[in-house]
C-alpha positions in Angstrom: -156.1 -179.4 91.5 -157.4 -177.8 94.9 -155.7 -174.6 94.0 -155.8 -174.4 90.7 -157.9 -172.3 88.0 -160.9 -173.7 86.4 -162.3 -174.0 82.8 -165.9 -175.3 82.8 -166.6 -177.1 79.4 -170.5 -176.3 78.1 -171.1 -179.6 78.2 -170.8 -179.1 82.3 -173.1 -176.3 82.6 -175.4 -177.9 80.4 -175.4 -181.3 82.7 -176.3 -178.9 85.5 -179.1 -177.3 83.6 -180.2 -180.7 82.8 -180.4 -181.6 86.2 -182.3 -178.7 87.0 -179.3 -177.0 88.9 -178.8 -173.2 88.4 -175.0 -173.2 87.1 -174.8 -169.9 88.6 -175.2 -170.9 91.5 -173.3 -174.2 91.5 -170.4 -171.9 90.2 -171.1 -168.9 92.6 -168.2 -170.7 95.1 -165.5 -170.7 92.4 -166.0 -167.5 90.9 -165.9 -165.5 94.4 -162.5 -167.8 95.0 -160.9 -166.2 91.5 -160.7 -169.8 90.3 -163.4 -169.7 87.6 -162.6 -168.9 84.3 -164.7 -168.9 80.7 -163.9 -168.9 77.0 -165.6 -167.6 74.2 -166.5 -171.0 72.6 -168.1 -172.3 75.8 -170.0 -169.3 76.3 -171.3 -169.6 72.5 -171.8 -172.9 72.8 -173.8 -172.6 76.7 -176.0 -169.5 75.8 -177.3 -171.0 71.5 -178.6 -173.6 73.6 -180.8 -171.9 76.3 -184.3 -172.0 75.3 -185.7 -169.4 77.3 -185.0 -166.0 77.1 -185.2 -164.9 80.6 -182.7 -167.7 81.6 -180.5 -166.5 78.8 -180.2 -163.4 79.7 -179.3 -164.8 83.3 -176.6 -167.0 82.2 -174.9 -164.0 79.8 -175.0 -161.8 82.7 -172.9 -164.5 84.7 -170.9 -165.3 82.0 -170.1 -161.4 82.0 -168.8 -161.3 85.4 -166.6 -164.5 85.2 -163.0 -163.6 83.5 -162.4 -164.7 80.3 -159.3 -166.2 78.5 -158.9 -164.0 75.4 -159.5 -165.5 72.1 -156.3 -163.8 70.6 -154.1 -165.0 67.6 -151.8 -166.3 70.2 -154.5 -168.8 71.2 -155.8 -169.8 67.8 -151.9 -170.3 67.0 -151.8 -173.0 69.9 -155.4 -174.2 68.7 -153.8 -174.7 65.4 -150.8 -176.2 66.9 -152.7 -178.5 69.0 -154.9 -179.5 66.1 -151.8 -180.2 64.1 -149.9 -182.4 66.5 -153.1 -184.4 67.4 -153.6 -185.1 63.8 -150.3 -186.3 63.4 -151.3 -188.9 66.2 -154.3 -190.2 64.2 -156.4 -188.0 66.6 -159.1 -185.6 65.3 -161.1 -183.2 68.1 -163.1 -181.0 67.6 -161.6 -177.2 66.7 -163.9 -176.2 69.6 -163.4 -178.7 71.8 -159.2 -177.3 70.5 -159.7 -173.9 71.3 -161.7 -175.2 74.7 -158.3 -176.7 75.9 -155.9 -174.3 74.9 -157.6 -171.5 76.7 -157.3 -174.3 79.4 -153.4 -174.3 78.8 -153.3 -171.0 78.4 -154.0 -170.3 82.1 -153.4 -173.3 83.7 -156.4 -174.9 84.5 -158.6 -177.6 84.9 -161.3 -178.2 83.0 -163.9 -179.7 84.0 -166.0 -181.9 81.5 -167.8 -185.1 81.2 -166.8 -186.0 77.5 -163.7 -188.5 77.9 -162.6 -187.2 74.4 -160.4 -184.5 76.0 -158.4 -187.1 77.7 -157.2 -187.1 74.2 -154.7 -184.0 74.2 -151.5 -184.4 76.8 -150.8 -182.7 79.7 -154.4 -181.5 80.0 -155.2 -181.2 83.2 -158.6 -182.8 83.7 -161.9 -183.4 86.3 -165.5 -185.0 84.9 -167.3 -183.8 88.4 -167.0 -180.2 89.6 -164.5 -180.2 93.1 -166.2 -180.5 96.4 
């Protein structure tokens, strides 16, 4: 995990924001590594809840800057993939919380999120706290 990319889940940003932390800034260490990484979903997700339009604005500018994992057929083939599979197990996320981890797979990352439900889907690499 020291190396690796990272996916931060909207649930993440919006503990921060909760706690009166500017994600940016949290984040600001990541992104200048190359290690930070987005998705469409969390940046939907993130920017319908910000209240504020000033601080909106602020958090779709960062989001601009940080790359993205395209939301391509490839990766809503995997989401349905995923989807399917877990369902066979009795398991039923989330299509977000799907698409959330297969841009995660997609690039090899961790993603970082306090809901335990993504322990859920195999292999997915995994942190509740940000790293140190």
């Amino acid at each position: 995990m020291k190396d690796s990319p990272y996916l931060i889940d909207s649930a993440a940003y919006i503990d921060l924001m909760r706690a009166g932390q500017d994600p940016r800034q949290v984040l600001a260490p990541l992104l200048r590594a190359g290690r930070l990484y987005n998705c469409g979903i969390v940046r939907a997700e993130v920017l319908r809840g910000i209240k504020i339009e000033k601080n909106y604005r602020q958090m779709e500018q960062f989001f601009d800057i940080i790359p993205e994992v395209p939301s391509d057929p490839r990766l809503w083939r995997d989401v349905s993939q995923l989807g399917w599979t877990l369902g066979r197990q009795g398991k039923w996320p989330p299509v977000t919380d799907l698409a959330i981890a297969a841009a995660a797979f997609r690039i090899n990352a961790t993603l970082i999120s306090p809901h335990a439900h993504f322990q859920d889907i195999p292999d997915l690499s995994l942190a509740k706290a940000l790293p140190k």
